[in-house]
Backbone as XML, in Angstrom:
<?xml version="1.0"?>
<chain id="A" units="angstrom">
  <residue number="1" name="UNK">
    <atom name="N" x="-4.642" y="129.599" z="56.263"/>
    <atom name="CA" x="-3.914" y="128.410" z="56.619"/>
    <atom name="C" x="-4.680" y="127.586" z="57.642"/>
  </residue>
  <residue number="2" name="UNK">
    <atom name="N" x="-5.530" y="128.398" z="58.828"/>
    <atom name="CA" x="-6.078" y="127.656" z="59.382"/>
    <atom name="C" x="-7.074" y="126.725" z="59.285"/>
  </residue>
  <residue number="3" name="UNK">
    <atom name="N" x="-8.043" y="127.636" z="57.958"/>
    <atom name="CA" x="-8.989" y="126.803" z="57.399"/>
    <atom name="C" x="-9.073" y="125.430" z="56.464"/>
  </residue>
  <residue number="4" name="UNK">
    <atom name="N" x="-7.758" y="125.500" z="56.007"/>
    <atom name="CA" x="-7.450" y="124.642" z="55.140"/>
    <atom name="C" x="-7.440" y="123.312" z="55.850"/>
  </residue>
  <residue number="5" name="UNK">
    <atom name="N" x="-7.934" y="122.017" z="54.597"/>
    <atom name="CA" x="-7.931" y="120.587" z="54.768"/>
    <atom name="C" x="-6.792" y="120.335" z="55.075"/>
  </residue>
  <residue number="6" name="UNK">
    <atom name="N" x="-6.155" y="119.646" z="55.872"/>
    <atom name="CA" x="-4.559" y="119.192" z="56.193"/>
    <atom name="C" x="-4.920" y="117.249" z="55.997"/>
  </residue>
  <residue number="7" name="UNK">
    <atom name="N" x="-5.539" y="116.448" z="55.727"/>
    <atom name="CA" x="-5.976" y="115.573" z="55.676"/>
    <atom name="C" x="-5.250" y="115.007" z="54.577"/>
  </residue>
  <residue number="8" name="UNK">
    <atom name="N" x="-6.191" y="115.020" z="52.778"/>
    <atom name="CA" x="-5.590" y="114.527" z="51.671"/>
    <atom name="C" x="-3.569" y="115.041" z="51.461"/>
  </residue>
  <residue number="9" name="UNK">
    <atom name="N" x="-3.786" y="116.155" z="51.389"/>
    <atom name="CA" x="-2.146" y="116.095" z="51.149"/>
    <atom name="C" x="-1.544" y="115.861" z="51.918"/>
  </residue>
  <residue number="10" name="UNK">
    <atom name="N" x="-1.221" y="115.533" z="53.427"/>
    <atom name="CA" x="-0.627" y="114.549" z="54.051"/>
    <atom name="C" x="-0.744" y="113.403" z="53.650"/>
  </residue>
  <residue number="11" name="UNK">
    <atom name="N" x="-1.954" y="113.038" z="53.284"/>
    <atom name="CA" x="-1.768" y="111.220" z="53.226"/>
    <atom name="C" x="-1.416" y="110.916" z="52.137"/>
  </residue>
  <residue number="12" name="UNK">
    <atom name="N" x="-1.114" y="112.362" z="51.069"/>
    <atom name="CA" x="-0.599" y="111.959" z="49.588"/>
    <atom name="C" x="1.195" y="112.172" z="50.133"/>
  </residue>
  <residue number="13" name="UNK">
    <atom name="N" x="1.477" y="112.743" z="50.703"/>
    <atom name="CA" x="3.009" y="112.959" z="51.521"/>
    <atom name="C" x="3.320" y="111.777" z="51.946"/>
  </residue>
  <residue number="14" name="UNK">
    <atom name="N" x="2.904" y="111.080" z="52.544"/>
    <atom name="CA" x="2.781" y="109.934" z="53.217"/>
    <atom name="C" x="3.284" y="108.802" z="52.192"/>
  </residue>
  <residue number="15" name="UNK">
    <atom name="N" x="2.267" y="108.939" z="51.256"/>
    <atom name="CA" x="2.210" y="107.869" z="50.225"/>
    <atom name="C" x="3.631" y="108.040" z="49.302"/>
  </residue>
  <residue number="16" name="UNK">
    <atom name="N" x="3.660" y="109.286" z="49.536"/>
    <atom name="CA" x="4.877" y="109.418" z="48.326"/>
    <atom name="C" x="6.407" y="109.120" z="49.081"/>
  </residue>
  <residue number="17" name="UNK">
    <atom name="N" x="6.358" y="109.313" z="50.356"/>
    <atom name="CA" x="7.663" y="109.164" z="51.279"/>
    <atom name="C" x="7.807" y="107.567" z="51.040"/>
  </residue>
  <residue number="18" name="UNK">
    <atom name="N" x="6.743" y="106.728" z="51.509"/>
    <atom name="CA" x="6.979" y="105.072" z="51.344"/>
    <atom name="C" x="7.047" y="104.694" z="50.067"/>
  </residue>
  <residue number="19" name="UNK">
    <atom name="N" x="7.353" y="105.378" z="48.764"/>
    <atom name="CA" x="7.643" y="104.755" z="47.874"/>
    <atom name="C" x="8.924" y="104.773" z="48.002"/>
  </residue>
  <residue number="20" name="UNK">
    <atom name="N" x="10.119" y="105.285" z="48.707"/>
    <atom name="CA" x="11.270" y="105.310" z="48.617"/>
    <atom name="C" x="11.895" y="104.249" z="49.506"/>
  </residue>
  <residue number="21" name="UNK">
    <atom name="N" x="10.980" y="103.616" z="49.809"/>
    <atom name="CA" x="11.499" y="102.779" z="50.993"/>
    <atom name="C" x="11.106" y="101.229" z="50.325"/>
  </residue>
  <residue number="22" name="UNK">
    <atom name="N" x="10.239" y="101.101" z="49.992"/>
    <atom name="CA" x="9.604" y="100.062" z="49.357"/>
    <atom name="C" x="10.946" y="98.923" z="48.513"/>
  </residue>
  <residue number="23" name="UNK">
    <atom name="N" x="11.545" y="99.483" z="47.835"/>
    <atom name="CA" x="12.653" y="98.629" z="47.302"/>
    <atom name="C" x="13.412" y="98.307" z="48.415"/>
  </residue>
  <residue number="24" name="UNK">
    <atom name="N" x="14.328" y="99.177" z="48.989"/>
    <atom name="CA" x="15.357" y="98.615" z="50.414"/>
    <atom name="C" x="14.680" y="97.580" z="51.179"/>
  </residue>
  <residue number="25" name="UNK">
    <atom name="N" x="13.661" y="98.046" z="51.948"/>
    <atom name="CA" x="12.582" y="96.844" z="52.416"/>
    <atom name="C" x="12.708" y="95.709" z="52.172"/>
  </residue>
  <residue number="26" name="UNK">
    <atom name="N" x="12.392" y="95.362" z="50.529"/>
    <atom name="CA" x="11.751" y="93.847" z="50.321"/>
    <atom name="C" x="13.087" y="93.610" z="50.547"/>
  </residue>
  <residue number="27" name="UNK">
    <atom name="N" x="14.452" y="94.219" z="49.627"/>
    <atom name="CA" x="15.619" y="93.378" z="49.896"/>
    <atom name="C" x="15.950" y="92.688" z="50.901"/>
  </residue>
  <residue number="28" name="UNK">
    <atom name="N" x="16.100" y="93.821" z="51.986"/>
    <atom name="CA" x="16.468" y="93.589" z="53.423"/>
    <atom name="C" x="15.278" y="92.205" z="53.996"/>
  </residue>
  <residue number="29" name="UNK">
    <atom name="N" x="14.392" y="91.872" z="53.588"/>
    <atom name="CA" x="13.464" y="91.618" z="54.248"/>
    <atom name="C" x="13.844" y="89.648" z="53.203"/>
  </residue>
  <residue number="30" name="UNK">
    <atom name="N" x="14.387" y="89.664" z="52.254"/>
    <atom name="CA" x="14.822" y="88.577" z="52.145"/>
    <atom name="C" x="16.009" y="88.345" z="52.287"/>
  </residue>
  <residue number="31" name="UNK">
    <atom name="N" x="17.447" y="89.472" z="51.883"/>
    <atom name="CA" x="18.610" y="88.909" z="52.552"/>
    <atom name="C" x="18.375" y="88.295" z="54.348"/>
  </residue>
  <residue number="32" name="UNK">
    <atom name="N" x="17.811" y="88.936" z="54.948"/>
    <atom name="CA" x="17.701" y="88.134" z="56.181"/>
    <atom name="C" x="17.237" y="86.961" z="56.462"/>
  </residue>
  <residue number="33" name="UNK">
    <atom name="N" x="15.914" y="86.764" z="55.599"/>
    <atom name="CA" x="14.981" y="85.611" z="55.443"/>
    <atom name="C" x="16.358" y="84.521" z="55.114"/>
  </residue>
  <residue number="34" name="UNK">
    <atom name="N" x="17.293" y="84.946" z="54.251"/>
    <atom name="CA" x="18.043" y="83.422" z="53.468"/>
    <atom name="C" x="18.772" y="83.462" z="54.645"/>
  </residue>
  <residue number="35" name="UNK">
    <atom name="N" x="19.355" y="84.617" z="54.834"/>
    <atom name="CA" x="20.934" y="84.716" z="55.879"/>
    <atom name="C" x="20.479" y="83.549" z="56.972"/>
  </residue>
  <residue number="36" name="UNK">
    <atom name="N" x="19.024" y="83.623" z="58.069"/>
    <atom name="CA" x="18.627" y="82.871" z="59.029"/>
    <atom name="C" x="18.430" y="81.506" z="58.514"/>
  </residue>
  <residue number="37" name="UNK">
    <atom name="N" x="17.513" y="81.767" z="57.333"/>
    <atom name="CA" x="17.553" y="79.568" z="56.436"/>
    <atom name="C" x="18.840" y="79.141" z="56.232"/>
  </residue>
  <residue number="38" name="UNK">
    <atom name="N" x="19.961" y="79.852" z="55.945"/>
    <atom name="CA" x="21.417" y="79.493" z="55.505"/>
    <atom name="C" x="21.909" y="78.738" z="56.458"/>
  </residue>
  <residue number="39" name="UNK">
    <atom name="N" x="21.656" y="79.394" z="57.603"/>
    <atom name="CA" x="22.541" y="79.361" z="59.158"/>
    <atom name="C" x="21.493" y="78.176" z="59.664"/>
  </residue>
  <residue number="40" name="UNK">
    <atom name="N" x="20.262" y="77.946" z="59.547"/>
    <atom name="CA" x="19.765" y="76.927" z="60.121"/>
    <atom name="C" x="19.934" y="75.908" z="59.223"/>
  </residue>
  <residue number="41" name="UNK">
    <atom name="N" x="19.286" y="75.941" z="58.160"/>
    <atom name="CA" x="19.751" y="74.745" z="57.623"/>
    <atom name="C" x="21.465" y="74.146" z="56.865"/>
  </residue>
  <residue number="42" name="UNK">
    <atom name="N" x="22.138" y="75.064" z="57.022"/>
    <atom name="CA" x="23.132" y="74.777" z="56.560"/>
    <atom name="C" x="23.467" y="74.736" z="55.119"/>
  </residue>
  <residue number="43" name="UNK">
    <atom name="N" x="23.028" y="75.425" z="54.397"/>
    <atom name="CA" x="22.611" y="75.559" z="53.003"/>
    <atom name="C" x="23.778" y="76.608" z="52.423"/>
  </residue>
  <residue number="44" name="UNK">
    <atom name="N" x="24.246" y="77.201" z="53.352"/>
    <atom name="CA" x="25.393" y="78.490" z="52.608"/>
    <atom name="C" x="26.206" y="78.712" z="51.339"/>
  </residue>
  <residue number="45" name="UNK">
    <atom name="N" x="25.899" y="79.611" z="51.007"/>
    <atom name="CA" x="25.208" y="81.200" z="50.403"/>
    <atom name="C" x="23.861" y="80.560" z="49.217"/>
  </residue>
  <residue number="46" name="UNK">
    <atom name="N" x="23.316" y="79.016" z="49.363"/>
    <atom name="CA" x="22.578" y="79.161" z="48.220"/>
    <atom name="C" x="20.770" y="79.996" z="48.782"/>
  </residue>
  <residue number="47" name="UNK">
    <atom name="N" x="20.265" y="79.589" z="49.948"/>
    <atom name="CA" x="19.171" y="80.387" z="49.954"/>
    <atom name="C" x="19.342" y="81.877" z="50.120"/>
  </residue>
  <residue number="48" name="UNK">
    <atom name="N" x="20.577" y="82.316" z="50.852"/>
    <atom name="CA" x="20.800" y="83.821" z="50.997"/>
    <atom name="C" x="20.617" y="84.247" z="49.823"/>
  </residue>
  <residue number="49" name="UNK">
    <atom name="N" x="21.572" y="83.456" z="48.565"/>
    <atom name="CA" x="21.279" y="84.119" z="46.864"/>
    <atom name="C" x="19.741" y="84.228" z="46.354"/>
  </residue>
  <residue number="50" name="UNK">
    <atom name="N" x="18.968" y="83.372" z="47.415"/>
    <atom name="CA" x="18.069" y="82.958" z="46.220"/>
    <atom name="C" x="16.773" y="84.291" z="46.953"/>
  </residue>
  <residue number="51" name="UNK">
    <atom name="N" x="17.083" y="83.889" z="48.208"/>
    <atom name="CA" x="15.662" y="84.800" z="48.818"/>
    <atom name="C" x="16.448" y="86.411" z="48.447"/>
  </residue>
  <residue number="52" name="UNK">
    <atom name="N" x="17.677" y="86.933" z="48.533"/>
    <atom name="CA" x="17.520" y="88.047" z="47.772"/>
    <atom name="C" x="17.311" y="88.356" z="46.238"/>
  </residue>
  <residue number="53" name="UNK">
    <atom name="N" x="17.737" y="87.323" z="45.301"/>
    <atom name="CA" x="17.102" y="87.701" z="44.362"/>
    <atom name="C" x="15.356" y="87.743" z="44.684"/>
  </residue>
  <residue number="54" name="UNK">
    <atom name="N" x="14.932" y="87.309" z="45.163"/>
    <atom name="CA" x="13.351" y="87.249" z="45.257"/>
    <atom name="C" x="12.839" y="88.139" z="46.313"/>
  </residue>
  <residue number="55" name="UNK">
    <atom name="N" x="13.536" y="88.950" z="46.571"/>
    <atom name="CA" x="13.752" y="90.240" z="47.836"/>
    <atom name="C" x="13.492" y="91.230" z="46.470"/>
  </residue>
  <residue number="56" name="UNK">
    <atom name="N" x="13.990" y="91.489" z="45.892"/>
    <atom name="CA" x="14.941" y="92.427" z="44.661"/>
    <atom name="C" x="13.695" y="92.222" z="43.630"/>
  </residue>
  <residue number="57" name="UNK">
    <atom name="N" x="13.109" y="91.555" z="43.204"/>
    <atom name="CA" x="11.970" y="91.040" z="42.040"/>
    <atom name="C" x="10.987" y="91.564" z="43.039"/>
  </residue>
  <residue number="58" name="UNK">
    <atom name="N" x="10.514" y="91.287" z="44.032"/>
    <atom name="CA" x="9.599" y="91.937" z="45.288"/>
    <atom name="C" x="9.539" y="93.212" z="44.849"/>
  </residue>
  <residue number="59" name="UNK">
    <atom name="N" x="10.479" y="93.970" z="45.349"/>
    <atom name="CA" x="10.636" y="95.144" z="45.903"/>
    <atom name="C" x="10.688" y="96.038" z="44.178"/>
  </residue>
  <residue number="60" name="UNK">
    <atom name="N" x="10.930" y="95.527" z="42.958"/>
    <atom name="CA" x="10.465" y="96.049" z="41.912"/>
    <atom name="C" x="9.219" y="95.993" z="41.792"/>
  </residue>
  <residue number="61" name="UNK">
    <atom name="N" x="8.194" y="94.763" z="41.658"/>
    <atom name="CA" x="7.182" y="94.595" z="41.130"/>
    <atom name="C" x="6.389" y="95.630" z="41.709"/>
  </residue>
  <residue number="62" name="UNK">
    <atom name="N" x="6.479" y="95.549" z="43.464"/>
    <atom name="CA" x="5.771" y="96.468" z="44.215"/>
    <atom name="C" x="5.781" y="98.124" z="43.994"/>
  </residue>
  <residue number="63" name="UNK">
    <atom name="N" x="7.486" y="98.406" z="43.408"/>
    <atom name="CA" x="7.556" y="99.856" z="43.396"/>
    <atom name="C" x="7.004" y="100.330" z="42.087"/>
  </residue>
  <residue number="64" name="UNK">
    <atom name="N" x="6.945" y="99.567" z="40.915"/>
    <atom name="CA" x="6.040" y="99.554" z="39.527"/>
    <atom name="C" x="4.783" y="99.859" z="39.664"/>
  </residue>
  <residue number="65" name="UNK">
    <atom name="N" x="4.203" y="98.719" z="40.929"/>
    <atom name="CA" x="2.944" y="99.276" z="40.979"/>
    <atom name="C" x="2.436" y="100.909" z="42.006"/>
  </residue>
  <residue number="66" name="UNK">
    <atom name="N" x="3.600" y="100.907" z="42.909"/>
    <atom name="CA" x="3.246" y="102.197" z="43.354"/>
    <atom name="C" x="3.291" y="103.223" z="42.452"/>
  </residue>
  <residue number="67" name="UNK">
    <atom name="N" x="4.334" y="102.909" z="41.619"/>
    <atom name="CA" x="4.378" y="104.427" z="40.958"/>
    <atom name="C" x="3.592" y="104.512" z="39.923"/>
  </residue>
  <residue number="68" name="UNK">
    <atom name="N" x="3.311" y="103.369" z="39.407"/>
    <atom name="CA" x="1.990" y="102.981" z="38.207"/>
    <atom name="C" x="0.813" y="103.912" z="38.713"/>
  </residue>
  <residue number="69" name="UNK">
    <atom name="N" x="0.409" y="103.601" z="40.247"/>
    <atom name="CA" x="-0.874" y="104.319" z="40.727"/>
    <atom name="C" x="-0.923" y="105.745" z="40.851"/>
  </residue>
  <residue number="70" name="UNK">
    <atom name="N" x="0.251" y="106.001" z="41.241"/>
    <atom name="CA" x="0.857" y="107.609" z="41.579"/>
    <atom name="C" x="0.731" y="108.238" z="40.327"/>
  </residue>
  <residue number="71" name="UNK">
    <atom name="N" x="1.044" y="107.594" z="39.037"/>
    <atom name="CA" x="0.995" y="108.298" z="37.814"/>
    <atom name="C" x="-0.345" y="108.843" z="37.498"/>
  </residue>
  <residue number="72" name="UNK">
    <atom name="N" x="-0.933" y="107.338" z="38.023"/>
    <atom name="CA" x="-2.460" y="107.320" z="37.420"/>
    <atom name="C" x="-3.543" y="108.216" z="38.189"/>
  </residue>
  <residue number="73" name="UNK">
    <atom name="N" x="-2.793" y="108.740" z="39.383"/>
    <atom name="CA" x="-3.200" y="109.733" z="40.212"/>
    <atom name="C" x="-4.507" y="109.213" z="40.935"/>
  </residue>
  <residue number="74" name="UNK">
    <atom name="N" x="-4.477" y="107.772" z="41.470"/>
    <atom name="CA" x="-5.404" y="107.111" z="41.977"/>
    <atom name="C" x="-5.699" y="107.834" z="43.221"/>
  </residue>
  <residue number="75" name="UNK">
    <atom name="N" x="-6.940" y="107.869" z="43.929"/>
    <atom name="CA" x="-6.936" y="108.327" z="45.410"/>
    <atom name="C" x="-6.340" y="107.527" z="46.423"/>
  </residue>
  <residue number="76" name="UNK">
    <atom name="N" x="-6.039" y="108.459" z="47.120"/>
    <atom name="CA" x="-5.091" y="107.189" z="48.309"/>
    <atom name="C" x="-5.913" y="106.570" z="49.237"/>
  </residue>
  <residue number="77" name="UNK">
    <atom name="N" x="-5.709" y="105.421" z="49.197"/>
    <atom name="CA" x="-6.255" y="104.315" z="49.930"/>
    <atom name="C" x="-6.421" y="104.835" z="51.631"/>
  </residue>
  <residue number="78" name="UNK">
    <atom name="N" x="-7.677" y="104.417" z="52.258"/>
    <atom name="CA" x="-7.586" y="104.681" z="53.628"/>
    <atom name="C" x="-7.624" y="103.523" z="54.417"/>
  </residue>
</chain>
C-alpha cells in the first residue's frame, strides 16, 4: 500500500465526483443569472425562464461530454 501510485486514481476519483455536480451547477448558475437580470431590469419571470432553460441545455451538453470522455477512457487532463 505504501508503494503504490496514489496520483492517477485520485484524479480519476476526482473526475468522476464532478460529473455529478456538473448539471445542478449550470442550472443554478443561470436561474440566478435571470433571477438578478429580472430584478434589475424589470423583465419578470421572462429572463429567469430563459437563462434557466439555457442553464439546463449547459449543464447537458457539458455532462454528454464528460461522460462521452469517461467512456472513451480518455486520460485525465492536468
Amino acid at each position: 500500500m505504501a508503494g503504490e501510485p496514489k496520483g492517477p486514481g485520485l484524479r480519476r476519483l476526482a473526475e468522476m465526483t464532478s460529473i455529478g455536480l456538473i448539471l445542478p451547477s449550470s442550472i443554478a448558475v443561470g436561474l440566478f443569472m435571470g433571477y438578478f437580470l429580472d430584478r434589475w431590469l424589470g423583465t419578470h419571470p421572462w429572463l429567469l425562464l430563459t437563462f434557466t432553460v439555457l442553464g439546463v441545455a449547459s449543464g447537458l451538453l457539458s455532462l454528454f461530454r464528460a461522460l462521452k470522455k469517461e467512456i472513451r477512457g480518455d486520460p485525465p487532463e492536468s
